[in-house]
N, C-alpha and C positions, 0 to 999 in steps of 0.2 A: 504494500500500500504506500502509496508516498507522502513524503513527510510534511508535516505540517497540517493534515487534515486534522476537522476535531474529531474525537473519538466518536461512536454509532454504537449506540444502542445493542443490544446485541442481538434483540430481536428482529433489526434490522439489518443484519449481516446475511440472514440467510433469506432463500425466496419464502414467497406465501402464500397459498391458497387459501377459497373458503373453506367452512369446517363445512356446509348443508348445501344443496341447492337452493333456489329464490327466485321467484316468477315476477311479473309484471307484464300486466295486458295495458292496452290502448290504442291510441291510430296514429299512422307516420305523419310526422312534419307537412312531409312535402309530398308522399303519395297520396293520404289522405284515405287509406286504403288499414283495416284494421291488424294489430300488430303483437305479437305474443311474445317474449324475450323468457328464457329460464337461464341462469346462471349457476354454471355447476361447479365442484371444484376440479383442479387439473393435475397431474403430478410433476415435477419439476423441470424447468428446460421446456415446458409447452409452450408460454406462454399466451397472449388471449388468443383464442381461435371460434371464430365463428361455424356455426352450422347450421346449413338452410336447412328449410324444408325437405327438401327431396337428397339429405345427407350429405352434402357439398360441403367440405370443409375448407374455410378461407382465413387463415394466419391473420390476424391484426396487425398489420407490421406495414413497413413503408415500400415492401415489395409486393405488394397484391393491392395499393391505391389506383384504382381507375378512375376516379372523379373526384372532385377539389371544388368544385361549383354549387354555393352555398352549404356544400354540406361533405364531410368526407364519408367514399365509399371503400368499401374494399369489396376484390373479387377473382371468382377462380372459376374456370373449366366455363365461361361464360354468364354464372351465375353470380350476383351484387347481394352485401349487403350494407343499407346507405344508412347514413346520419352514423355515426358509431363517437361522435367525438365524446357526447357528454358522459357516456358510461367511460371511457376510455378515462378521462380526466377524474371521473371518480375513484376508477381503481389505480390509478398513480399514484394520486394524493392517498389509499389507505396504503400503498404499497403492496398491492393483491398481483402479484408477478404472472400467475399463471390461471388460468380457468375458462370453460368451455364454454359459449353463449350460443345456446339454440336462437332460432329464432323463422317465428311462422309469420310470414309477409315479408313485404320487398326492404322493412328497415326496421331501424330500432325503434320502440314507443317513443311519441313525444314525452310523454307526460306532462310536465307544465313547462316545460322548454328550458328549466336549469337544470344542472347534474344535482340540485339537494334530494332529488328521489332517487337516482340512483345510487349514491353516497348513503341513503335508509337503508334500502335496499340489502347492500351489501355488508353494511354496517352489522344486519339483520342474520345474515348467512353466516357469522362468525369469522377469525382466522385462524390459519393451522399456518405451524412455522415448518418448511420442508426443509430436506437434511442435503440441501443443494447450495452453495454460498453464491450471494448475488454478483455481478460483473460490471460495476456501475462504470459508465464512457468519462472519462473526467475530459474537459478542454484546456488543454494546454496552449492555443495559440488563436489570433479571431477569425472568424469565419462568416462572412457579412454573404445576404442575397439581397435581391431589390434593387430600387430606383431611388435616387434624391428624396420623391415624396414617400414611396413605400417602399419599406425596407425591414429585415432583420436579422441582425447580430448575436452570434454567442462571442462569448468572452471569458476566460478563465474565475471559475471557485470554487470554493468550498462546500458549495449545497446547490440547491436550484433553485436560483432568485430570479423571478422575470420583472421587467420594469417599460411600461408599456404606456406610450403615447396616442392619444387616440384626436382626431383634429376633424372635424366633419363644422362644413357655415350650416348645419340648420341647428336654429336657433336651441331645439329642447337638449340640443349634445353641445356643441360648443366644441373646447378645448379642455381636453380629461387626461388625468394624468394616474396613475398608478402602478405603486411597486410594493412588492410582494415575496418573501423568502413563501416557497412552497412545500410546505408541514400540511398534515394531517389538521391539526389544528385550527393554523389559518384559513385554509383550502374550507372548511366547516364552517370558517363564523362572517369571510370577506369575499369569497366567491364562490361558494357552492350555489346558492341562491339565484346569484344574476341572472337572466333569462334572454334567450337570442330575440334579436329582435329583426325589425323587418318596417319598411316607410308601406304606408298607405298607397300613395301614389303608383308604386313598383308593382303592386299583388297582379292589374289585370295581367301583364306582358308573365309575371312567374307562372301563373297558374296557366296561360298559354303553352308554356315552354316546361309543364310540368313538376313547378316547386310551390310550394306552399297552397297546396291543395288540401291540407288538415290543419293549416294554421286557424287561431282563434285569438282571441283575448283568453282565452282559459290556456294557451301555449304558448303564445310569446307576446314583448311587447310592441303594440305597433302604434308608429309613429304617423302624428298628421300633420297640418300645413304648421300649426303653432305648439300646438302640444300631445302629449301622447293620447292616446284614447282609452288605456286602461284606467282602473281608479287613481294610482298610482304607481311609484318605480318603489322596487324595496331598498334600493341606494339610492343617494342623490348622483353617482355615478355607474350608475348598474351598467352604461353598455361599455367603457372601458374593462371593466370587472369581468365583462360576458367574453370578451375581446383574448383577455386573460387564461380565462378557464378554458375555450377554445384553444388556446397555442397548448398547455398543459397536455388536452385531451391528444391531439394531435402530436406532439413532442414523445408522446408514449409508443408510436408510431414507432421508435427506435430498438421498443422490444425489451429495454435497457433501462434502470433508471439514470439523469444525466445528471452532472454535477458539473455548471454554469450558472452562469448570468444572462438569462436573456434579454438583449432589448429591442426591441421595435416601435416601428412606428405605421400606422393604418393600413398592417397585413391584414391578411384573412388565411383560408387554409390553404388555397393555394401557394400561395409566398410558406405556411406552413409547412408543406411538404417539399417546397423548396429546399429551407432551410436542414430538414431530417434529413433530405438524400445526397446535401453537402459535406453532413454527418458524416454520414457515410462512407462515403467517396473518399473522404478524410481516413476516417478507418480501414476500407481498404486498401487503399495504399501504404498505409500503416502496416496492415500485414504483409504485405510483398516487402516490404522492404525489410521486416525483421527475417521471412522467410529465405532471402535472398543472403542475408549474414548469417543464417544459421548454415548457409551451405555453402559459405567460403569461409576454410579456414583463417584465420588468422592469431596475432602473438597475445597471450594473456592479457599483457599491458594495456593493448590497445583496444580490447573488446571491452576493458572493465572503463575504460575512459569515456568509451563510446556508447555504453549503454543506452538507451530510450527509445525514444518514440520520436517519428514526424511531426513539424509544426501542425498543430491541430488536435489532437487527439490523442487519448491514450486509455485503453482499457487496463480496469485494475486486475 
C-alpha cells in the first residue's frame, strides 16, 4: 500500500456483498414501461452484474456502456439494461463491491429519481465482508477530458472527494457549487436524496426520441420558465448534489473503488464515461509496461530504483 494513506477500516479492506436478497418494483424513467429490480448477493471478484429477463448477463462496468444519453446503459449479446446510475452510486457509497441485479423490463425502477431508495434498499439486504481484499485505482498523476466549458479532472488523494461546479443562466439553478469527501455517511445525509431532474420545455422532443416517458413530479424535478413545478427542492442546491451523485454512480463504472479528487464542471454521463475509460486507458498501459519489465531482465539496483507505476495510475 503506499505510504502516507490514512489507515481503512478494516472492514473496508476486504470486498462486500449483501447478507439477503431485496426487490423493488416501479416504472422506468425514460421507458415509462413497468420495472422489477431484485438485488442478490455475489461472491467475490463478481462485481455488479446485471441480469435481464431472458438470463443475459451484462457486467456493470465501463466495458458493456452502450449509451451515455440522459441516462447510463449497459449491454451485452444485444440486450440493455438502462438508467443503472442511481443504484450504482448507492452501492459505492455502502461499499457493496459485488452483487447480482435481476431485472424484469428495459431499466432500473425510477422510484423517486434519487439513489435514497436505493441506498434503503440495500441498507435493508444487510453486509457480508468477503474473504477477497479490495484493489482500490489510486491516481497518481491528472487526467483531464472535456472542453473549456465542460470538463473533468481527476487529481491525486487520499479518499474520493469530488468537487463539482454546476453553471446553467436559468434562473431556478444559477451558479452551484459543491464539494464533497464520498463516505457512506455523507453520500446518506448531502446526496442520496437529490433527485435528477429535467426542464419542462425539453419533455415534448424527449418523449419523441424516447426519454422521459415515466417521468412525473413523483420522479424527478422538473423545471419551468421561473420556477420548478414541484412543491419544493429538498436542497437549496439539489441539482449540483444530483450532478454529484451521478458522477459517483457512474465513477463505479470502474469496477474498483477510486481514490481521487474529482472535479468538474457541467459534465453529465457522457463526459462520465469519458472520464472512467481514460481510467482506464491509464491502467492499461500501466500494465504493459510493468509486464514489459517483468520480462526484461535487469540489475537489482536498478529495478529497486525504478519501481512504480505510469503517470496516472496505480492499482494497490
Amino acid at each position: 500500500m503506499a505510504s502516507g494513506l490514512p489507515p481503512i477500516p478494516a472492514a473496508m479492506d476486504f470486498q462486500q456483498t449483501l447478507r439477503r436478497p431485496v426487490s423493488l418494483t416501479g416504472i422506468g424513467l425514460h421507458s415509462g414501461e413497468p420495472a422489477q429490480m431484485t438485488v442478490s448477493p455475489a461472491g467475490a471478484d463478481t462485481g455488479i452484474v446485471f441480469r435481464a429477463a431472458d438470463g443475459t448477463l451484462i457486467p456493470g462496468n465501463a466495458d458493456h456502456v452502450v449509451d451515455t444519453n440522459s441516462a447510463t446503459t449497459v449491454g451485452a449479446f444485444g440486450v440493455r439494461v438502462r438508467t443503472i446510475e442511481h443504484l450504482m452510486a448507492a452501492a459505492a457509497a455502502l461499499g457493496i463491491d459485488n452483487a447480482l441485479v435481476d431485472i424484469k423490463g428495459p431499466e432500473v425502477p425510477a422510484a423517486d429519481g434519487s439513489a435514497q431508495p436505493f441506498l434503503e434498499l440495500l441498507r435493508e439486504g444487510g453486509r457480508v465482508t468477503l474473504p477477497a481484499p479490495r484493489r482500490p485505482i489510486v491516481i497518481t498523476e491528472p487526467i483531464r477530458v472535456g472542453t473549456e466549458s465542460r470538463w473533468l479532472e481527476v487529481l491525486p488523494a487520499d479518499a474520493l472527494r469530488v468537487s463539482y461546479t454546476l453553471d446553467n443562466n436559468h434562473p431556478v439553478i444559477g451558479l452551484q457549487v459543491g464539494t464533497y469527501a464520498i463516505t457512506e455517511e455523507v453520500f446518506a445525509l448531502e446526496l442520496a436524496a437529490a433527485r435528477t431532474y429535467g426542464f419542462l420545455r425539453d419533455v415534448p422532443v424527449m418523449r419523441q426520441n424516447g426519454l422521459a416517458r415515466g417521468g412525473s413530479l413523483e420522479n424527478a424535478v422538473v423545471v419551468g420558465k421561473r420556477s420548478v413545478l414541484n412543491d419544493s427542492l429538498r436542497y437549496p442546491d439539489e441539482f449540483v448534489r444530483h450532478k454529484i451523485l451521478d458522477l459517483v454512480g457512474d465513477l463505479f463504472l470502474l469496477g474498483r473503488p477510486l481514490r481521487a479528487l474529482v472535479v468538474g464542471r457541467n459534465a453529465g454521463h457522457a463526459l462520465n464515461y469519458q472520464l472512467v475509460a481514460a481510467i482506464q486507458k491509464a491502467l492499461a498501459a500501466d500494465r504493459r509496461r510493468v509486464a514489459t519489465r517483468a520480462a526484461r531482465p535487469v540489475p537489482a539496483t536498478v529495478a529497486a530504483a525504478g519501481d512504480g507505476f505510469l503517470p496516472g495510475v496505480a492499482a494497490l
